[in-house]
N, C-alpha and C positions, 0 to 999 in steps of 0.2 A: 665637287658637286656643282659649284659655278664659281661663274667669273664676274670679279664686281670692280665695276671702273667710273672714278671722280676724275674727268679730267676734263680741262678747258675753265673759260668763266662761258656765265650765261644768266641772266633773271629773266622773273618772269614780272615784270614791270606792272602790266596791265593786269593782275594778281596782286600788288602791293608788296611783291617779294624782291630785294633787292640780293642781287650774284652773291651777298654774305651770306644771305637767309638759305638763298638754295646749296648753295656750298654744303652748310653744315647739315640742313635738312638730307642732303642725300647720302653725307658722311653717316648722319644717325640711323641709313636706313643701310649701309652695310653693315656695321656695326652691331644691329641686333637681328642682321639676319645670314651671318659668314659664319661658316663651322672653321672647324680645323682642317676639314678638305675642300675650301675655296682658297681661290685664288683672285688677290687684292691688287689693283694699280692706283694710286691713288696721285698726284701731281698737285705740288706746289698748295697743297693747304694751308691755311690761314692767309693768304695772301691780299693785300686791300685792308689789312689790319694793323695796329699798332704793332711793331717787333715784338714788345715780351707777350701783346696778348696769342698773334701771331705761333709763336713757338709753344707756347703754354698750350693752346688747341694741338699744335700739331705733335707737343711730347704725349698730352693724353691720349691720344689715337692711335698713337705707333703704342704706346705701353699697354694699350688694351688688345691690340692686335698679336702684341709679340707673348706678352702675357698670360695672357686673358684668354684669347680665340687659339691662337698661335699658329695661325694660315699663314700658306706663300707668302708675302707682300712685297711690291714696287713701291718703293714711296720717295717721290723728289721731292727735294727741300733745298730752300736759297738761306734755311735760320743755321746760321754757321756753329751756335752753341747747340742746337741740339744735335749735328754730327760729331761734337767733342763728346758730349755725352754720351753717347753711343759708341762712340768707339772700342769702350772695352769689351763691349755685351755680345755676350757667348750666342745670343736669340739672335744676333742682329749681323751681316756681314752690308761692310759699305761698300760704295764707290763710287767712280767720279767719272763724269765724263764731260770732256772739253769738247770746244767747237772755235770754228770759224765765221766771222762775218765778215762779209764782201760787200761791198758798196755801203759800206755803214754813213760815210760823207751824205748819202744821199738826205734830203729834206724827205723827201716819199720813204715811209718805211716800207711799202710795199716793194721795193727794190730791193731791199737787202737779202742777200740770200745768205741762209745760214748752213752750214756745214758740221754735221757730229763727226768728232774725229774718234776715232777706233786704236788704243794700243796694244 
């Protein structure tokens, strides 16, 4: 029925909302408004946060999504235990995807060019 996507940082400063506040504010608004025929991409949540609280946000999200809603969902994550976790769960298939970086030496990050590599 739709497609709901968290991705990038961004705030809205001049609002009083810092990139944490929006993050979750627009988490909380797929969340109560995704059926079971949306389709979720969500990237790197919790991130700018403490690790456990970090992962703690992002197990509750996916266990409400896989759960709860039980829509398609994308969801990247850099919290390495909640992929262990997940591992067994029948709701859940993982995976990984590497890359390359080129000119990583560079001081300019705008130089570096990244590469998703595909197996």
């Amino acid at each position: 029925d739709r497609l709901f996507t968290r991705l990038g940082a961004s705030d809205h400063i001049l609002k009083g909302e810092s990139t944490f506040f929006v993050e979750l504010s627009e988490t909380s608004t797929i969340l109560q408004h995704s059926t079971k025929h949306s389709l979720v991409l969500l990237d790197e949540l919790g991130r700018g946060t403490a690790t456990f609280d970090g992962t703690a946000i992002a197990w509750a999200v996916v266990r409400r999504l896989a759960y709860g809603i039980q829509c398609r969902t994308m969801f990247s994550t850099h919290y390495h235990a909640l992929v262990d976790e997940l591992s067994d769960n029948p709701l859940v298939r993982l995976g990984h995807m590497s890359c390359m970086v080129e000119n990583e030496e560079e001081e300019d990050q705008s130089k570096e060019t990244i590469t998703f590599l595909y197996k």
